[in-house]
N, C-alpha and C positions, 0 to 999 in steps of 0.2 A: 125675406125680400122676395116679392112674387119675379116670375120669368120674365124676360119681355118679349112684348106679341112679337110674332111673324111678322104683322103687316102692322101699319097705322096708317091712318090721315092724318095729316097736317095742314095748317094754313100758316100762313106767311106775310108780312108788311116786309120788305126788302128797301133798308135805305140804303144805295149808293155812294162809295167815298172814292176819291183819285185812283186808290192802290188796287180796286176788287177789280176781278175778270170783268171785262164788258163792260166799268163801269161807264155811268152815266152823269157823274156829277165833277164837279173838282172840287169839290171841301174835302179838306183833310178826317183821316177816320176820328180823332176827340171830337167833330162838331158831328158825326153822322153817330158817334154812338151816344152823344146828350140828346138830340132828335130821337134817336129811338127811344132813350131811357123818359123825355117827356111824352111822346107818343103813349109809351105803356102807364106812365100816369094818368093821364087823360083816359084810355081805356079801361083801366081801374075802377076810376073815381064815376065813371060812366056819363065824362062831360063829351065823348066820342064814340060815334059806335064803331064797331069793325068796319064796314062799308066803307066810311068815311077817312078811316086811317088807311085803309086799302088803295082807294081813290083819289086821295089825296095825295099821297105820301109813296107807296109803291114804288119803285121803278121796275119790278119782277114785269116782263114782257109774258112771258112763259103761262100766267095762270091766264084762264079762262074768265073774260067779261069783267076783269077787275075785282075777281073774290078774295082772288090770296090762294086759293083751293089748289094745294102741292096733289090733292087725291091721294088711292092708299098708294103705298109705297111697299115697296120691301126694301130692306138694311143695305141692298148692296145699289140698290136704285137709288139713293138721294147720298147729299153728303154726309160722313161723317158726324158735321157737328150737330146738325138739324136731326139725325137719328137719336143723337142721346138727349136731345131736349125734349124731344116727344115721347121718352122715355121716362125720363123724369117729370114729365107734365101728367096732369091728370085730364080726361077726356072733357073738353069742353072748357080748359082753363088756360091761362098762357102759362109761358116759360116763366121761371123766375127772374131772369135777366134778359137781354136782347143778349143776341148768340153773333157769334162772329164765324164768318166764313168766307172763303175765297173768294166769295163773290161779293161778299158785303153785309153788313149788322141785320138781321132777321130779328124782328118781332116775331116768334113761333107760339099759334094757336094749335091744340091739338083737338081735333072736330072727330077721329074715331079711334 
């Protein structure tokens, strides 16, 4: 098993459910993580682009111009759970699953 990097980039689709920090929605997290798990279908199947899952769908206030674009990171800078998903991603691919965090279900693209 190789190391993992010091740093990554990451991007992010952030859908919001009642229970996440700051969130911004009121559906319950079952209806925000089937939105994620159809989102990542759509992104898959390439009936969506990134942009448009970003734009559409996001509630991340945080990235810049609507990319998703978490930039690099180091382990102690981001969450937890977003760290081991861009761990286990490979560059340029999504997570295998939508990730759950405090904040709410992340689509996690790893861009470096």
């Amino acid at each position: 098993m190789s190391k993992a990097p010091d740093k990554m980039r990451l991007s992010h689709v952030l859908i919001s459910w009642d229970g996440a920090v700051n969130s911004t929605h009121t559906r319950e997290l079952v209806f925000a993580i089937h939105e994620a798990k159809m989102l990542m279908s759509e992104l898959q199947k390439g009936t969506m682009t990134w942009t448009q899952a970003v734009k559409g769908h996001s509630a991340c206030v945080d990235t810049p111009f609507g990319t998703g674009d978490l930039g690099w990171r180091e382990q102690h800078e981001i969450t937890p759970e977003l760290w081991v998903a861009g761990v286990i991603t490979k560059i340029g691919e999504l997570s295998p699953e939508p990730i759950q965090s405090p904040y709410g279900i992340h689509i996690v693209m790893r861009t470096g």
